[in-house]
C-alpha positions as CSV (number, residue, x, y, z in Angstrom):
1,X,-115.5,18.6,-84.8
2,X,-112.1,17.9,-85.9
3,X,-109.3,19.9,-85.5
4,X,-106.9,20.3,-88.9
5,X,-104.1,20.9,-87.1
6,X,-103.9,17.5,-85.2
7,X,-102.2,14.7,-87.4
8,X,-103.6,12.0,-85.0
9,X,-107.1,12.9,-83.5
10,X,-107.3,9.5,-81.8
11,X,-104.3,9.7,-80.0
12,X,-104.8,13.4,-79.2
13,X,-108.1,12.8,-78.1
14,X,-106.7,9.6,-75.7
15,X,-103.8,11.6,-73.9
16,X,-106.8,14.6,-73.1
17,X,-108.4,11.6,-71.7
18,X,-105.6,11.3,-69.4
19,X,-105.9,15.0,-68.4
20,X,-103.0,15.8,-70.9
21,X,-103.7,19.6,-71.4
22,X,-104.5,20.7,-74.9
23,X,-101.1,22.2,-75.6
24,X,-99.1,19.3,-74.6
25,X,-101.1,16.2,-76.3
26,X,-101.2,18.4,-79.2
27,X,-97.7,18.3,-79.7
28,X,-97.2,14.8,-78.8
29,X,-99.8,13.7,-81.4
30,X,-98.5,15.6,-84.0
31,X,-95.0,14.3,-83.3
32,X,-94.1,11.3,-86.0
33,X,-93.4,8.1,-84.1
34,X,-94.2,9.7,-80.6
35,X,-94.1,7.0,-78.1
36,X,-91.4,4.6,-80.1
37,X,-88.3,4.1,-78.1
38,X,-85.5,6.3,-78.8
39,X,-81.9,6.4,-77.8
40,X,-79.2,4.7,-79.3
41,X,-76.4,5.7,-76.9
42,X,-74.5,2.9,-75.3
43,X,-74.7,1.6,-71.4
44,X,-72.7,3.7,-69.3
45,X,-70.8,0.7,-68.9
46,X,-69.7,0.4,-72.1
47,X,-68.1,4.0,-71.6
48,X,-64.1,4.5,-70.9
49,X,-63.9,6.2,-67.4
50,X,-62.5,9.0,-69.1
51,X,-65.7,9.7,-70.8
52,X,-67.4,9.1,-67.6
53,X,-65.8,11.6,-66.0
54,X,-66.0,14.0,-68.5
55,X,-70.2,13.7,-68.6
56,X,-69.6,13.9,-64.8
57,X,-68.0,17.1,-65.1
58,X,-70.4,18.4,-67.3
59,X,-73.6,17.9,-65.6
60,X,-70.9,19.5,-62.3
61,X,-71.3,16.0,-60.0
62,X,-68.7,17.1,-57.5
63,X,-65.8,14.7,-56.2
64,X,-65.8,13.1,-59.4
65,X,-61.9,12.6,-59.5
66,X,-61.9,10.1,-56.5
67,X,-64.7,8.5,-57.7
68,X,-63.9,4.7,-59.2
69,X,-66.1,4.2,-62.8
70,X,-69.1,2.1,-60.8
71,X,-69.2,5.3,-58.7
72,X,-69.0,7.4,-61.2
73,X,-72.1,5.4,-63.1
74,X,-74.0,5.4,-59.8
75,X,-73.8,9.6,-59.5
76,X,-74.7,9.9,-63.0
77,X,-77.9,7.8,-63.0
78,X,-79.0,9.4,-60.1
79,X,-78.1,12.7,-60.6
């Protein structure tokens, strides 16, 4: 029987199939363009160093002011 509350049944019923709990495919097949890639921010290096360092120091990557701007794109990717 279907369930009002889910937008797309088939997709719902797909990501159960993948043991998805009931909670969580729920909300990803009631989510308009789920599963379209998103992001429109630009390579990290296409940043200034400045801004580099600045998302460094907000995510607290320590000895960030020695680091050169490859460095500092290697500790945030694998932060």
């Amino acid at each position: 029987m279907p369930n009002p509350r889910i937008k797309d049944e088939d997709k719902y019923e797909a990501l159960r199939d993948k043991g998805y709990s009931k909670q969580k495919a729920a909300r990803i097949a009631n989510t308009p363009n789920s599963g379209k890639k998103g992001g429109k921010a630009k390579k990290y290096e296409d940043w200034t160093k400045d801004n580099l360092y600045d998302q460094a120091k907000k995510v607290g990557i320590s000895g960030r002011s020695k680091m050169s701007k490859k460095e500092l794109i290697h500790a945030l990717r694998n932060n």
